[in-house]
N, C-alpha and C positions, 0 to 999 in steps of 0.2 A: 504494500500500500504506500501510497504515497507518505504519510509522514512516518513510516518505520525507513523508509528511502533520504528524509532527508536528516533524522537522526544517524543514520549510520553518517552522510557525510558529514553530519557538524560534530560527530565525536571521532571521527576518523580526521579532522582539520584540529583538533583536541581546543573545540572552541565550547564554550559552555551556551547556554539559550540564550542571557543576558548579550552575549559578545555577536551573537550571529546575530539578534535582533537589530544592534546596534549596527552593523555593519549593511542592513539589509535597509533601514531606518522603520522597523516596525517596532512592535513593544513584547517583551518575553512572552505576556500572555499570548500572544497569535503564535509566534514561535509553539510553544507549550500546544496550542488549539490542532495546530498543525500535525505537529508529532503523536500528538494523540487523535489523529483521523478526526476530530469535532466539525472542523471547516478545511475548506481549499484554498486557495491563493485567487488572486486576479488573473488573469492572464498575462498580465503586465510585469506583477509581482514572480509569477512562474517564470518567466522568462530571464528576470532579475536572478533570481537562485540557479537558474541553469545555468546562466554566463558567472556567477561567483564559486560554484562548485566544478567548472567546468565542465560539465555533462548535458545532455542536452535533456530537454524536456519530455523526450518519449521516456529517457531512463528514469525521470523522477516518478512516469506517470506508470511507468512498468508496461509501458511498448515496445522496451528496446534495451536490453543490457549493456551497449557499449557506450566505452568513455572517450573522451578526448583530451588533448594535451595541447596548448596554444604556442603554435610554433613558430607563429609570424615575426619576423627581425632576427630568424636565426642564419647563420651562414650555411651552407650546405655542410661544411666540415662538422660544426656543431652538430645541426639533425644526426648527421651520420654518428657522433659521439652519443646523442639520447638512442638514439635506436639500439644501439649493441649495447646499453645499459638497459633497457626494456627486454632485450633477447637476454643478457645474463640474467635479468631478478626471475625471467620464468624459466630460464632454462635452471637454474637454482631453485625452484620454489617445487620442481616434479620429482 
């Protein structure tokens, strides 16, 4: 569900409800509302959390399991550096 989706990311960013509220400019109680499936977001607001968790909105909405990584400004050499560190944590992680 969607707010067991954005708990995991705001404790997986080890940000508390207070800090991700803040950063979101809502107030803990929605935060709280949220993770406990009570209410949804706006559209507006969902789209706000997708670009600050990096993921996109089907994964908050559990349409679509994949994440992304914001790679714009990086040099090719770079990319090529995140990629073979993306290929080490899984080829380490099986």
């Amino acid at each position: 569900m969607f707010g067991d989706n954005v708990k995991k990311l705001r404790t997986a960013h080890n940000l508390s409800q207070v800090q991700l509220a803040d950063e979101l400019s809502v107030s803990k109680q929605t935060v709280s509302n949220w993770e406990n499936n009570n209410i949804l977001p706006s559209i507006e607001m969902l789209l706000k959390i997708s670009r600050f968790f990096s993921v996109s909105t089907d994964f908050l909405l559990e349409l679509d399991d994949r994440r992304y990584i914001e790679i714009t400004g990086l040099t090719d050499r770079q990319l090529a550096h995140i990629q073979q560190i993306i290929k080490d944590i899984i080829g380490s992680s099986k």
